[in-house]
BAFI-3210 file (N, C-alpha, C; in Angstrom, 3 decimals, decimal comma, padded with zeros to 6 digits):
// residues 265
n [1|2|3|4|5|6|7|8|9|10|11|12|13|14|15|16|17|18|19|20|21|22|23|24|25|26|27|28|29|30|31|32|33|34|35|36|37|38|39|40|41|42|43|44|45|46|47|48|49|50|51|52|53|54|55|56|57|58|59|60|61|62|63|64|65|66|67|68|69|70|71|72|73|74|75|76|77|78|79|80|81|82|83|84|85|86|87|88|89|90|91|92|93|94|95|96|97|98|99|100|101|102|103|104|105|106|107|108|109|110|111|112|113|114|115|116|117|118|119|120|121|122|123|124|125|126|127|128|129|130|131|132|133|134|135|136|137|138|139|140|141|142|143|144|145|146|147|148|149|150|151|152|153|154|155|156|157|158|159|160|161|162|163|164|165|166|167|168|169|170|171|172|173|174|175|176|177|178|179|180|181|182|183|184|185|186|187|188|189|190|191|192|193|194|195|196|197|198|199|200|201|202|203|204|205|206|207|208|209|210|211|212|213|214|215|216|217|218|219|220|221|222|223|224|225|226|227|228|229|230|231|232|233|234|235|236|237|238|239|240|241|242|243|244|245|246|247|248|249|250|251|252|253|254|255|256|257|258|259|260|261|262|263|264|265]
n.u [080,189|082,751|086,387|089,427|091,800|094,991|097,598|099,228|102,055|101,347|098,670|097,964|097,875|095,167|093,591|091,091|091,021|092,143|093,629|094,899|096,968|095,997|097,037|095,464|094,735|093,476|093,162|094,286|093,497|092,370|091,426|089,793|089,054|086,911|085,039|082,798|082,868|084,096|085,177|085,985|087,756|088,144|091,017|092,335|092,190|090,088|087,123|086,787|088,229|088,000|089,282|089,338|087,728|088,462|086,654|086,802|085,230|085,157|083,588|084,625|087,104|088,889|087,974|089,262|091,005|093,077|091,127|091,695|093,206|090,998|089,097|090,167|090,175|087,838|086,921|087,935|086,043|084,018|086,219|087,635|089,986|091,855|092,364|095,606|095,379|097,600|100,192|102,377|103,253|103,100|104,501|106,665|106,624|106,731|109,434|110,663|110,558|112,272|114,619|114,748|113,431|109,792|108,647|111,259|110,685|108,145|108,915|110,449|109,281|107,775|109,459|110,796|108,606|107,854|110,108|110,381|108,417|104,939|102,706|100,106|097,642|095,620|092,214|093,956|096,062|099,258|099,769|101,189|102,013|103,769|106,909|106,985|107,629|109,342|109,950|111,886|113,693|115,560|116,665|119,538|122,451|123,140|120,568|119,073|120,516|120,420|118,001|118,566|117,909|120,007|120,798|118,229|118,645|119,477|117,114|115,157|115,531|116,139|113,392|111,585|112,371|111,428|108,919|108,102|107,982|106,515|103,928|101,565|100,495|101,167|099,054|096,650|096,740|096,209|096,367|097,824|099,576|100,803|102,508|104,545|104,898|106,354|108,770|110,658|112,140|115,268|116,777|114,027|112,718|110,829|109,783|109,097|107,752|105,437|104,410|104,008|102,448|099,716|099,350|098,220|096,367|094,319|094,237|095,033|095,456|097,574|099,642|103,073|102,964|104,492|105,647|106,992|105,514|102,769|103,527|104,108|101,623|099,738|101,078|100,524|097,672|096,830|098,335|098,465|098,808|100,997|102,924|105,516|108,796|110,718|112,481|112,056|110,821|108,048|105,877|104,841|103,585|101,697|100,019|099,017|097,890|095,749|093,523|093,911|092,394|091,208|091,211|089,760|089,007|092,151|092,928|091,434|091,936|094,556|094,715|092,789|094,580|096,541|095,225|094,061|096,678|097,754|095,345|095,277|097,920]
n.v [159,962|159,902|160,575|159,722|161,800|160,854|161,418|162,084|160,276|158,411|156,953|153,824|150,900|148,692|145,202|146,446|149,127|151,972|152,888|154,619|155,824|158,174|161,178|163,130|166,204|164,718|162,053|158,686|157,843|155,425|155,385|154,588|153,806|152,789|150,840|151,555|154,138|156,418|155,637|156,379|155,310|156,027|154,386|155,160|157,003|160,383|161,236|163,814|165,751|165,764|163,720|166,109|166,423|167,589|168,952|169,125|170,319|169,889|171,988|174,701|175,123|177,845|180,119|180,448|177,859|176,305|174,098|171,020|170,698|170,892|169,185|166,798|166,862|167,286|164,786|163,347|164,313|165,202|165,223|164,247|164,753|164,386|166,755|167,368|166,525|166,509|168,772|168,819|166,273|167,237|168,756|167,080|165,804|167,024|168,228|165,571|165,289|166,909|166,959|164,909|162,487|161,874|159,602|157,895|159,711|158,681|156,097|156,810|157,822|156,203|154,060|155,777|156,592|153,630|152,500|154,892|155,539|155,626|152,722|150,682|148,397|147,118|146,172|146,018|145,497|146,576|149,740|153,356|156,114|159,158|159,694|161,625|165,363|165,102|162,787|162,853|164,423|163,126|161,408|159,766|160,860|158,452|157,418|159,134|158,217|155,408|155,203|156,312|159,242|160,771|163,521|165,095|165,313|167,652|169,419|168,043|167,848|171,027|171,798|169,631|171,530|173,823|173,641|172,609|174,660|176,831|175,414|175,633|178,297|178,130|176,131|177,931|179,371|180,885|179,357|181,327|182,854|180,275|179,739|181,208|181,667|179,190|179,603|180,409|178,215|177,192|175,888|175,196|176,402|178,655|176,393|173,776|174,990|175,883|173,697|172,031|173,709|173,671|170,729|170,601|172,670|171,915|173,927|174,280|176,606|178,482|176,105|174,859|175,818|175,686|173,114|169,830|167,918|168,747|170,437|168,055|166,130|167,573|168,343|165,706|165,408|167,028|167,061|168,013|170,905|174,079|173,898|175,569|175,231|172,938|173,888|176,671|179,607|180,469|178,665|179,089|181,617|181,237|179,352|180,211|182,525|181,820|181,526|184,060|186,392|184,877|182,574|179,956|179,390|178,131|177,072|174,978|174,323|173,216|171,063|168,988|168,639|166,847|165,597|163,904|162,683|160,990|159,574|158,262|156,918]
n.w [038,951|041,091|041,763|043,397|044,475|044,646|044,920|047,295|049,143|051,224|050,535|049,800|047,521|047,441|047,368|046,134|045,885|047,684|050,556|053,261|056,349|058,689|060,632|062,872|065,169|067,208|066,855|065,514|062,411|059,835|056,513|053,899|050,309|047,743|045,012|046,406|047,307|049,694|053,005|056,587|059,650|062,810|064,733|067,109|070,005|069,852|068,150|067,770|065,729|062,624|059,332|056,603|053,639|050,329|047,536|044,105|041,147|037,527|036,253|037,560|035,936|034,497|031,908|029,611|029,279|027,183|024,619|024,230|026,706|028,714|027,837|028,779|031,416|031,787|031,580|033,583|035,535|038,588|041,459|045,173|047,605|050,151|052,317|053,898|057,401|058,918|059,892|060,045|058,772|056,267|055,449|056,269|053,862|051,862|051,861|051,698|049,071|047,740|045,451|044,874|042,028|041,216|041,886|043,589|045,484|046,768|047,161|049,435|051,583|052,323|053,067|055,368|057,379|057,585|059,396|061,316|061,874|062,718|063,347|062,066|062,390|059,680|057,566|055,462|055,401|057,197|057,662|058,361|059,954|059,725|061,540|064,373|065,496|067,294|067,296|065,351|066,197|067,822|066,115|065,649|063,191|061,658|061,137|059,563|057,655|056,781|055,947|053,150|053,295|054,001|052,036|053,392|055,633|057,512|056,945|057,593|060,194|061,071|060,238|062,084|064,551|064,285|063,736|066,337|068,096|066,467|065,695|066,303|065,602|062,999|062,496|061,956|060,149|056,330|053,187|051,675|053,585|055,175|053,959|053,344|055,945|056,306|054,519|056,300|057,495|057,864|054,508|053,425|050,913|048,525|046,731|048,111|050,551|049,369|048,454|050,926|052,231|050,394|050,846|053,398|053,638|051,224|049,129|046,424|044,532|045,081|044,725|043,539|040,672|037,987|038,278|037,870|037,456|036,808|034,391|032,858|033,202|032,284|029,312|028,554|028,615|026,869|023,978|021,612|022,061|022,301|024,172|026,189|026,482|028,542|029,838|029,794|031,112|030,871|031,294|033,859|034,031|032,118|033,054|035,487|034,194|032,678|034,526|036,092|038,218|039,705|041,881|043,021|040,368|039,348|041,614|040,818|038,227|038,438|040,542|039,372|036,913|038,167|039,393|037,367|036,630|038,710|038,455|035,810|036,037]
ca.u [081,202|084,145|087,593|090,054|093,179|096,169|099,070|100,328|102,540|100,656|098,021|098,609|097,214|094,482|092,399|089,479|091,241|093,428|093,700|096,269|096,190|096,267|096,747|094,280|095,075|093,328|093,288|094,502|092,277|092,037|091,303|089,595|088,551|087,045|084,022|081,266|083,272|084,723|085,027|086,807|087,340|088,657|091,687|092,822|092,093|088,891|086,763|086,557|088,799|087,443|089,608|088,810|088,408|088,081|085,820|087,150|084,421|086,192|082,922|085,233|087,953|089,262|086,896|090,426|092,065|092,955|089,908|092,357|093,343|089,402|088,194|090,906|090,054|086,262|086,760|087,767|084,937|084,421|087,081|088,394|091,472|092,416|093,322|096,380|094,963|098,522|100,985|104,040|102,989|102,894|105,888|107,685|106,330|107,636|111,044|111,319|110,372|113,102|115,746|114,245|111,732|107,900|108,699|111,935|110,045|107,260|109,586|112,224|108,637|107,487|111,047|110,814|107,484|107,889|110,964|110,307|106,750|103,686|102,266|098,959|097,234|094,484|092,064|094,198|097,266|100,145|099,921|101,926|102,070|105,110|107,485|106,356|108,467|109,756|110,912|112,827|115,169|115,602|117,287|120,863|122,600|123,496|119,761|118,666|121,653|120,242|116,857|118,748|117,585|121,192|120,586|117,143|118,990|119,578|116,412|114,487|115,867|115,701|111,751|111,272|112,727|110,608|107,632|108,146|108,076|105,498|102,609|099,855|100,528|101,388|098,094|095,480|097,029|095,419|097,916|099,449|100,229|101,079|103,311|105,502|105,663|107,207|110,160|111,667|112,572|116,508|116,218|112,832|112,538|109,118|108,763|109,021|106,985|104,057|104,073|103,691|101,118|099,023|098,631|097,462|094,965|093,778|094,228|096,033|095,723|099,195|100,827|104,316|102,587|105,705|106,378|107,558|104,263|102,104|104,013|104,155|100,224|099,157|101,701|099,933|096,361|096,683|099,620|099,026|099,327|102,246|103,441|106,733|109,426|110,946|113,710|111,177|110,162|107,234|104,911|103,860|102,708|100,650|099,019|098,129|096,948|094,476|092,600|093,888|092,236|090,127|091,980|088,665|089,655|093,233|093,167|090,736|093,142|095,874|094,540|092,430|095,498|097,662|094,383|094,281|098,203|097,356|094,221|095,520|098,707]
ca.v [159,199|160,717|160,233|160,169|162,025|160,157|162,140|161,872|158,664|157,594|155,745|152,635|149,743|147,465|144,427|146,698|150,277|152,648|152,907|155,116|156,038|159,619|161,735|164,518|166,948|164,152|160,991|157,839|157,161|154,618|155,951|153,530|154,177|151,392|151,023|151,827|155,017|156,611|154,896|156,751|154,854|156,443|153,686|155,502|158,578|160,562|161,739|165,672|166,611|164,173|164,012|166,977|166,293|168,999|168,435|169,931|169,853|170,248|172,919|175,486|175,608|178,742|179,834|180,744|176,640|174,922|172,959|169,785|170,228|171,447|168,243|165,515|167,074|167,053|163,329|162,928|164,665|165,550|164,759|164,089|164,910|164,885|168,115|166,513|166,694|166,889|169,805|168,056|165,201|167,608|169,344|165,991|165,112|168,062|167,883|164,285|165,389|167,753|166,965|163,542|162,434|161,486|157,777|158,084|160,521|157,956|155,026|157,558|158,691|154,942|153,324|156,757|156,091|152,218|152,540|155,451|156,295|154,977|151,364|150,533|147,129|147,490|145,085|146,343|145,300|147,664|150,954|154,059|157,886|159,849|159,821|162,825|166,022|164,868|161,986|163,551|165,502|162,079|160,466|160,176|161,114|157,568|156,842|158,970|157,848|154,545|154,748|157,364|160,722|161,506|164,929|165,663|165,271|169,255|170,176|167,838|168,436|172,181|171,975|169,502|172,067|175,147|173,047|172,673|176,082|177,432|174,809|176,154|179,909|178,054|175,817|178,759|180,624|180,293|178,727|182,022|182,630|179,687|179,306|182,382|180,913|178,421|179,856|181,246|177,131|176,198|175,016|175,301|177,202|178,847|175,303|173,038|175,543|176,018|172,196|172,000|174,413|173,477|169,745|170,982|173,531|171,687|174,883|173,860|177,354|178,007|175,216|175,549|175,620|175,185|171,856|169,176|166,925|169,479|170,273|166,921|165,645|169,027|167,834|164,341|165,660|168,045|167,079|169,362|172,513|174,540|174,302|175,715|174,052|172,682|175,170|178,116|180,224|180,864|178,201|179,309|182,932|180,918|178,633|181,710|183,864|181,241|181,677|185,515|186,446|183,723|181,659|179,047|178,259|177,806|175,320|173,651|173,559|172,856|169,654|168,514|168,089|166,159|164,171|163,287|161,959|160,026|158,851|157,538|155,966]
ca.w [039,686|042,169|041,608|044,538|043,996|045,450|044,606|048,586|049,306|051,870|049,693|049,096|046,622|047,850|046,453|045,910|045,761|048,434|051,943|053,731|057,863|058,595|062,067|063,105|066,202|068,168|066,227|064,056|061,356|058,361|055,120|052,791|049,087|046,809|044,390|046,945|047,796|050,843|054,181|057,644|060,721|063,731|065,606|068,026|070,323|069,629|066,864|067,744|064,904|061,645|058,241|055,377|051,889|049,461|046,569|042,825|039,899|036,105|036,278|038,312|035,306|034,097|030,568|028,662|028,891|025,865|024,158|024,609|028,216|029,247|027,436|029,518|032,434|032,275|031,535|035,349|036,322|039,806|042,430|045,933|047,546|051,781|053,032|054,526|058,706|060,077|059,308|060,437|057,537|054,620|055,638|055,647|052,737|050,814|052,318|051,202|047,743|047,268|044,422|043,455|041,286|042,176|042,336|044,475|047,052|046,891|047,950|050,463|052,487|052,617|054,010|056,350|057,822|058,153|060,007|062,571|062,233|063,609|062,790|062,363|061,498|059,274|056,871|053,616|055,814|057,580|057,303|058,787|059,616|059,507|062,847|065,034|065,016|068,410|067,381|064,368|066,255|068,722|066,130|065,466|062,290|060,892|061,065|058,280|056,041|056,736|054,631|052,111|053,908|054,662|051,809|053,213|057,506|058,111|056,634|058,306|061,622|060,929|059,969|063,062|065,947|064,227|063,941|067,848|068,568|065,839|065,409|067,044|064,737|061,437|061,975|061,485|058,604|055,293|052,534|051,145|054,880|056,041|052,516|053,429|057,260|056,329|054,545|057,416|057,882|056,889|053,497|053,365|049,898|048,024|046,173|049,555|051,537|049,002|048,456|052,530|052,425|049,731|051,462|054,670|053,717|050,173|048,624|045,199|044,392|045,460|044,508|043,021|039,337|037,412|038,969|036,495|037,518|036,325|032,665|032,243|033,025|030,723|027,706|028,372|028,033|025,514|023,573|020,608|022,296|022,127|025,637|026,369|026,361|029,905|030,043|029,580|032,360|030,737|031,496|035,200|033,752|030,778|033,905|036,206|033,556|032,185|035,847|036,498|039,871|040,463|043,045|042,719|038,929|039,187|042,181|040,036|036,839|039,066|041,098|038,492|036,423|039,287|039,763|036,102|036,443|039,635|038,092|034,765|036,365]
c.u [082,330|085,357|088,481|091,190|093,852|097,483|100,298|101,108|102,451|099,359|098,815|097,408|096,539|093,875|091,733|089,795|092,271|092,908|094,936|095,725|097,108|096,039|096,116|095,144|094,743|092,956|094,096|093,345|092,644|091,174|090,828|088,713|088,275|085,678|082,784|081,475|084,208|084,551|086,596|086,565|088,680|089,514|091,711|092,631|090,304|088,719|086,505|087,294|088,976|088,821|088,357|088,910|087,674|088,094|086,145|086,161|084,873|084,670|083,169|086,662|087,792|088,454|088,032|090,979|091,483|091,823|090,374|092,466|091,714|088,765|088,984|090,317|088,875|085,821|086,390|086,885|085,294|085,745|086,887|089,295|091,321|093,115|093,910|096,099|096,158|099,602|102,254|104,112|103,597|103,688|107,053|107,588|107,145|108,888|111,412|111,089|111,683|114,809|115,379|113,375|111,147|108,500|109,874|111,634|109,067|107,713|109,868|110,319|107,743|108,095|110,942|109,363|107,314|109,075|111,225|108,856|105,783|102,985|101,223|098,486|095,663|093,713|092,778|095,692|098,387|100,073|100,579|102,047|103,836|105,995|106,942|107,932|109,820|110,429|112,102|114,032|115,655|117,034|118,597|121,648|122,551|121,664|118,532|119,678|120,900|119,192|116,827|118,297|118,896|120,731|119,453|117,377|118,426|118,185|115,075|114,531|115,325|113,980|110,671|111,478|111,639|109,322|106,968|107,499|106,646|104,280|101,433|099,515|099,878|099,776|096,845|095,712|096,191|097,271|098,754|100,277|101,216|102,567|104,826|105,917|106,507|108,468|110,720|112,595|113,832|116,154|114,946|113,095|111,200|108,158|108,352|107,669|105,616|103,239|103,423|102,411|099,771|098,831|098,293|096,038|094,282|093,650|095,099|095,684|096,903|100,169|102,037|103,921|103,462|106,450|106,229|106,109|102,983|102,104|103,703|103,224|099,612|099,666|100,837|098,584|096,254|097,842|099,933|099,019|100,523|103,030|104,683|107,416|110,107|111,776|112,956|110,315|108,659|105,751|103,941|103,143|101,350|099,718|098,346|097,284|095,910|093,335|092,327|093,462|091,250|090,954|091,091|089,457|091,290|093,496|092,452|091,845|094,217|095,903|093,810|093,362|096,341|096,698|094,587|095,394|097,990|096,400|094,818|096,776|097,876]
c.v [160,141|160,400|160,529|160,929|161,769|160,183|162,096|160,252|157,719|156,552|154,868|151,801|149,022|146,571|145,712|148,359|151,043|152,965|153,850|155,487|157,163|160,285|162,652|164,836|166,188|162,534|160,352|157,835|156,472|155,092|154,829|154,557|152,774|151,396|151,929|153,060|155,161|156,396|155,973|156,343|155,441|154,930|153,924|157,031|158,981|161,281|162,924|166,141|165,455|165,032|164,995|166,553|167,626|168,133|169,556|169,270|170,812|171,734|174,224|176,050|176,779|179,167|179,811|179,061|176,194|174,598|171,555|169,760|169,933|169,625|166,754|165,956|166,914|165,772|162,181|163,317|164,954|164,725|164,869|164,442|165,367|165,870|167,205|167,121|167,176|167,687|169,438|166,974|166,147|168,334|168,274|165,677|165,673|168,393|166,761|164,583|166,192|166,725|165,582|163,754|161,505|160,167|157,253|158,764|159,373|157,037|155,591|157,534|157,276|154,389|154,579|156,517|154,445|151,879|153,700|155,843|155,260|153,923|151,548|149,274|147,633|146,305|145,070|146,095|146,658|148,738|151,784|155,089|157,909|159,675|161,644|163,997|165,719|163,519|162,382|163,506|164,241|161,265|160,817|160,464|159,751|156,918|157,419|158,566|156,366|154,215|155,433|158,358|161,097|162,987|165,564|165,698|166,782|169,624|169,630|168,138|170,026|172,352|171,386|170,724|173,336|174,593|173,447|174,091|176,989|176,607|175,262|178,049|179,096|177,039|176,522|179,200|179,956|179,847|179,655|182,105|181,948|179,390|180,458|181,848|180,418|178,277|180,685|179,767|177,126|175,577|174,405|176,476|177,446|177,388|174,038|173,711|175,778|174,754|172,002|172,536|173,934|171,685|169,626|171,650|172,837|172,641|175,167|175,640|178,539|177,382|175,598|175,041|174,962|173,759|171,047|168,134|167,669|169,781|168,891|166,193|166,424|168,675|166,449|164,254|166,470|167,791|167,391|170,827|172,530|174,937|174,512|175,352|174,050|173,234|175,950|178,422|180,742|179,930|178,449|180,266|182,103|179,610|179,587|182,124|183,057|181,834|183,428|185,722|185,664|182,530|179,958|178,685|178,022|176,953|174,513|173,113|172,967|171,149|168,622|167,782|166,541|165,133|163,465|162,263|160,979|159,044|157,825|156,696|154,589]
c.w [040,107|041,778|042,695|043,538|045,162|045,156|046,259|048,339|049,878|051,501|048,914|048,569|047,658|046,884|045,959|045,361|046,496|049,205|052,267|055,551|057,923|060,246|061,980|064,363|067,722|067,786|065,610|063,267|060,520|057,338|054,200|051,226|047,836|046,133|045,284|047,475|049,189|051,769|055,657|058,569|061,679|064,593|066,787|068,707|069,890|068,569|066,621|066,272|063,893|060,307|057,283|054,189|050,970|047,874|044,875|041,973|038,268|035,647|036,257|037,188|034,496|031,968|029,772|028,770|027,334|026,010|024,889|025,964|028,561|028,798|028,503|030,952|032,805|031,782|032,853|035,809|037,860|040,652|043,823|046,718|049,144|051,408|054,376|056,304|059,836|059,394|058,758|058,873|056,449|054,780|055,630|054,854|051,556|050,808|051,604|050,032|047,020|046,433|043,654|043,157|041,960|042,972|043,457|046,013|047,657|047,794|049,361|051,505|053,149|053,588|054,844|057,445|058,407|059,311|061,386|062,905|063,347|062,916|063,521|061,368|060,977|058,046|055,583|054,138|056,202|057,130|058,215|058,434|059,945|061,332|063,028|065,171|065,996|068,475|066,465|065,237|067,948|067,979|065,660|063,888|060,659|060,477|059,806|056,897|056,148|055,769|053,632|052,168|054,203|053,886|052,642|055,170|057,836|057,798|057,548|059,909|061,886|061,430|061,412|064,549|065,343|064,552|065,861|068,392|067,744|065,281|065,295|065,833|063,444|060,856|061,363|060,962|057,665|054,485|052,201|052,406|055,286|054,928|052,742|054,883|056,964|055,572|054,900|058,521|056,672|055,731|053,222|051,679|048,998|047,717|047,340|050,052|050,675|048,428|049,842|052,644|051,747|050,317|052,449|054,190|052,208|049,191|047,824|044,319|044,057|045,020|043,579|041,175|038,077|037,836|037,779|036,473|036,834|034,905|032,364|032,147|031,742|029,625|027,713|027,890|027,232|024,753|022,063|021,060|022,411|023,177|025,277|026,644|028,251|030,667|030,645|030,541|032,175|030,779|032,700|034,649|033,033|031,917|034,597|035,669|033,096|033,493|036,350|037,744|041,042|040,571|042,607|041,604|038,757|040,314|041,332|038,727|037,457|039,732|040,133|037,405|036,851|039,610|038,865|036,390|037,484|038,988|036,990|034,948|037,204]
res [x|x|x|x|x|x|x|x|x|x|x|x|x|x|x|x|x|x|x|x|x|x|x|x|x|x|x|x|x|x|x|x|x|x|x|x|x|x|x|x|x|x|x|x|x|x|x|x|x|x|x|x|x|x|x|x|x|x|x|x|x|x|x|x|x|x|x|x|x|x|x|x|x|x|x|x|x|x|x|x|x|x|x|x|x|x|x|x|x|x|x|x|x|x|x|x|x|x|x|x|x|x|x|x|x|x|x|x|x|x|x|x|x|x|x|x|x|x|x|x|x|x|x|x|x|x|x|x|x|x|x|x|x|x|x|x|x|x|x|x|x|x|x|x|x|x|x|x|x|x|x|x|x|x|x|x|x|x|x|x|x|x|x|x|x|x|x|x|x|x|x|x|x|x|x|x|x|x|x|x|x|x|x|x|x|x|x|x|x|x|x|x|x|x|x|x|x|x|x|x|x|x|x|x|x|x|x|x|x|x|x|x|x|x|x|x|x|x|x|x|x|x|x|x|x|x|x|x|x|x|x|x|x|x|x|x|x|x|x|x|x|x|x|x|x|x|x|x|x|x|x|x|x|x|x|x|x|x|x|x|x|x|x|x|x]
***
């Protein structure tokens, strides 16, 4: 059995499972997920450029993890997980994440999306992509204080006018690439930009390891090891070095984890 991972904020709850609607370079699509598996239906536009999902098996983990983690993780078994299709998305996404926690970004990227984005009726009811970069920099100041984006204005603005200008570059990089592109964006900083990166290209490799969602799934599945404490700079080294130069097993420990926390919420 598969497991989605639905760590973005664009899945949402259905009867049966999760749905979210996602843009491609030449599409809408609908996203369904529910006992009988995965379902993609093209709305709008054409089907030249289909949603990616990238497939993690607890197979691929690093031989050095914990007993305890290694054993929660190969509970979930294989996984799931959209390589987020539109750039602009997972660059807003990671913007809106910055200074709150999960469940606050979750809401802020919801009320942001329902209010300038793109509506779409679907059988799991309303759904909605992100406003386009073009509308961003359209709107007026009072209109992100309005759904509580006033901190996250400059940066979004910022990220929209580069976008403009560097799309077409920042889409063919790979993630370290595209991860360093993108902090040469205003308040754009390593953990923003390798968040951004890592949900475009699916390449949790990258990801900003030390992130508090990560400590905190790992203390949940293993919670007699001797992780370091939340201060201590020393938990990214002691995630890396489990994997060392194999890129392969450290996206796997890395998403595998973040699936886990998705999964078991």
């Amino acid at each position: 059995m598969t497991v989605l991972t639905t760590d973005h904020p664009a899945w949402i709850e259905t009867g049966s499972g999760r749905a979210r609607a996602v843009r491609t370079a030449t599409a809408l699509w609908v996203l369904s997920w529910d006992g009988d598996g995965l379902r993609t239906r093209c709305v709008d536009g054409t089907e030249d450029v289909k949603p990616r999902f990238v497939t993690t098996n607890p197979d691929r983990l690093p031989r050095s993890v914990p007993e305890g983690l290694r054993a929660g993780l190969d509970r979930i078994g294989a996984s799931q997980r959209l390589a987020n299709p539109w750039l602009w998305d997972a660059i807003t996404t990671a913007i809106l994440r910055q200074v709150v926690r999960a469940g606050q970004a979750r809401k802020l990227y919801r009320e942001w999306c329902k209010a300038y984005g793109t509506g779409i009726s679907s059988p799991y009811g309303d759904l909605t992509t992100a406003p386009t970069a073009q509308q961003v920099l359209a709107l007026e100041d009072g209109q992100f204080d309005g759904i509580g984006a006033k901190f996250h204005r400059s940066a979004l603005q910022a990220a929209a006018e580069h976008y403009e200008r560097h799309a077409d570059d920042w889409a063919g990089m790979k993630a370290p690439e595209l991860a360093a592109a993108l902090t040469s964006i205003p308040r754009i900083g390593p953990w923003t930009a390798a968040a951004a990166a890592t949900d475009f290209t699916g390449d949790f490799s990258i990801y900003p390891h030390d992130d508090l969602a990560v400590r905190t799934w790992a203390a949940q599945i293993a919670p007699h090891y001797p992780w370091p404490d939340k201060k201590d700079k020393a938990f990214g080294p002691l995630w890396t070095g489990w994997a060392g130069p194999d890129r392969t097993a450290l996206h796997t420990l890395t998403l595998s984890t973040l699936t886990w926390g998705s999964h078991a919420r």
